[in-house]
One Martini backbone bead per residue (centre of mass of N, CA, C, O) as a GRO file, in nm:
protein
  105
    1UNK     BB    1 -13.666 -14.505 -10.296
    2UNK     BB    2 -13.923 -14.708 -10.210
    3UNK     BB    3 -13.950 -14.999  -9.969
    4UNK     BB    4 -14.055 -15.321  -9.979
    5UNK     BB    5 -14.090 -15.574  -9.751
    6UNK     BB    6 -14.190 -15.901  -9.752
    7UNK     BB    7 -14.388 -15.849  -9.541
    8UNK     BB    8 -14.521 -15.583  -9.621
    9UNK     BB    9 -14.634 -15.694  -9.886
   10UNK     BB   10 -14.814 -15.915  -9.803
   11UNK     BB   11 -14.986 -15.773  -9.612
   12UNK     BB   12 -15.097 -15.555  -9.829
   13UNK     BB   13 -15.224 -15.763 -10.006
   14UNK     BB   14 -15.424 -15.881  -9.823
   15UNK     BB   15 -15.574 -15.620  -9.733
   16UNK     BB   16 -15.652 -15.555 -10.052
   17UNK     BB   17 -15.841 -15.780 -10.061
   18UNK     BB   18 -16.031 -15.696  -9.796
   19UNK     BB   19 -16.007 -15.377  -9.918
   20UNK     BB   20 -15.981 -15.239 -10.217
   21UNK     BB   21 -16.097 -15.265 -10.445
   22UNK     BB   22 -16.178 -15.099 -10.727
   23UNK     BB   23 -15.895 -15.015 -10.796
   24UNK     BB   24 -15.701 -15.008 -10.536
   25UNK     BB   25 -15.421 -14.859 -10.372
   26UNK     BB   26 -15.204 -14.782 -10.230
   27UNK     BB   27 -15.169 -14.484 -10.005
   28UNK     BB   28 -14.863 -14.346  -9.926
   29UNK     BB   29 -14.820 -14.029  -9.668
   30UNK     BB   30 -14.718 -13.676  -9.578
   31UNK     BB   31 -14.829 -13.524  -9.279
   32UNK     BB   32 -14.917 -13.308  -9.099
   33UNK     BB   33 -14.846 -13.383  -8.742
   34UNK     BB   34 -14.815 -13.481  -8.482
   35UNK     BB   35 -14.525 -13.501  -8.235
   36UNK     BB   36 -14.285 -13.405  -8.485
   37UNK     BB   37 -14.487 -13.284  -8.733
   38UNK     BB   38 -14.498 -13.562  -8.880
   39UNK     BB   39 -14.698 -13.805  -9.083
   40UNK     BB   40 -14.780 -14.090  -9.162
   41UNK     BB   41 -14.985 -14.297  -9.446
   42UNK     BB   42 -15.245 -14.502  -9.512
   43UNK     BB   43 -15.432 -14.595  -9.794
   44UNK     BB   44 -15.704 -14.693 -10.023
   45UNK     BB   45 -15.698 -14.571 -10.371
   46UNK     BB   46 -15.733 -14.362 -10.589
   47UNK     BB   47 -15.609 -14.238 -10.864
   48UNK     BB   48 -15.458 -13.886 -10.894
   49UNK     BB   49 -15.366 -13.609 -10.982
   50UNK     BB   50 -15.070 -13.627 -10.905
   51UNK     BB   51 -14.978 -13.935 -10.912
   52UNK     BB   52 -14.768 -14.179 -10.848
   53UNK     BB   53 -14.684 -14.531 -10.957
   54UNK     BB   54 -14.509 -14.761 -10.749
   55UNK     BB   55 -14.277 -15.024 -10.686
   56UNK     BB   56 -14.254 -15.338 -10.483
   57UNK     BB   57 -14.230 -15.657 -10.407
   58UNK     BB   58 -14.540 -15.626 -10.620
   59UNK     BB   59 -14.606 -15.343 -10.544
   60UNK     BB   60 -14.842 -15.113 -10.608
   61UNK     BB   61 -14.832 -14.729 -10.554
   62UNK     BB   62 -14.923 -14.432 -10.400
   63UNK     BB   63 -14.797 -14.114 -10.474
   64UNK     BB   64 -14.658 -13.804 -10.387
   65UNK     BB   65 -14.412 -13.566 -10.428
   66UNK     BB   66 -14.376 -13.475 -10.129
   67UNK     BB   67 -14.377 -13.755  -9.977
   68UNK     BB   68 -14.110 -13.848 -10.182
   69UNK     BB   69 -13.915 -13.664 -10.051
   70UNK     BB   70 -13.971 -13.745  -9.744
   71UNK     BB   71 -13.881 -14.084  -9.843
   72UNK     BB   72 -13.656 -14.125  -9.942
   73UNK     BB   73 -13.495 -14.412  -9.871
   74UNK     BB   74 -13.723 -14.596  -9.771
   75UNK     BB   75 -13.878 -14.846  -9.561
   76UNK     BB   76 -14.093 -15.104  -9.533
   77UNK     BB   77 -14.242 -15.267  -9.276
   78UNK     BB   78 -14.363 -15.612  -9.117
   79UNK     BB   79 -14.472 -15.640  -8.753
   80UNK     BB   80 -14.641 -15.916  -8.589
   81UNK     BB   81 -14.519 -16.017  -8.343
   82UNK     BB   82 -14.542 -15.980  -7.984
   83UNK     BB   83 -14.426 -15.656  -8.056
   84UNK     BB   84 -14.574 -15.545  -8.271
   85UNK     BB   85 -14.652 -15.251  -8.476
   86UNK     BB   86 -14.664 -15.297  -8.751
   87UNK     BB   87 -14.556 -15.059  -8.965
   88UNK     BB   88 -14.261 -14.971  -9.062
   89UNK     BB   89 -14.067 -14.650  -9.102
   90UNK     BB   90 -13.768 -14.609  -9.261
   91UNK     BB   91 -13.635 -14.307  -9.241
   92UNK     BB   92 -13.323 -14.128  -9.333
   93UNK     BB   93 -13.460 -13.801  -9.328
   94UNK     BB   94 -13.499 -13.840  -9.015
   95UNK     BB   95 -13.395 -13.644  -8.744
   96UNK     BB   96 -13.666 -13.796  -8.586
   97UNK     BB   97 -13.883 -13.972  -8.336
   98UNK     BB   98 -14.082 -14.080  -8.181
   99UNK     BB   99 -14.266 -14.375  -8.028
  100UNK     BB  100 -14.475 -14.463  -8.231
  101UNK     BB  101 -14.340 -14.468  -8.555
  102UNK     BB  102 -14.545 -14.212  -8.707
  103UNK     BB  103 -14.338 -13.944  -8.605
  104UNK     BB  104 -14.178 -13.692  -8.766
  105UNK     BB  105 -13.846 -13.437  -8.834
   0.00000   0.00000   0.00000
């Protein structure tokens, strides 16, 4: 299960607002690249097929099944403080991260 926290969720239906329009939900995804081998992705777009649409603290998203073994029991939050990074994913799955936060191995 991939989880948002209450911070990441708000910020989602927000950006939602502002830019998904046209029935798109978030799209969480894991593709080849970064500086650790993989790199995380979103990005709000429609259902494709072979798309699973899961949900977490009131929020719809779309995942494949590929990005979802890689991210099983993942935590999703929303810093936007002082020092904040954007989105962060912890990832339990992940033997490495870079220190972008956004590529692991």
């Amino acid at each position: 299960m991939i989880t948002l926290t209450e911070n990441a969720a708000n910020k989602v239906k927000q950006l939602q607002e502002e830019k998904g329009g046209g029935g798109k939900l978030l799209r969480i995804f894991v593709e080849s690249g970064g500086c650790s081998g993989f790199q995380y992705g979103m990005s709000f777009d429609l259902k494709n097929d072979g798309d699973r649409t899961l949900e977490s603290a009131g929020v719809s998203f779309l995942m494949d099944d590929a990005s979802i073994e890689y991210m099983k029991g993942s935590e999703i939050d929303f810093d936007d403080g002082l020092e904040g990074k954007g989105f962060e994913i912890r990832n339990p799955n992940a033997e490495s991260t870079c220190g972008c936060g956004k590529s692991f191995n």
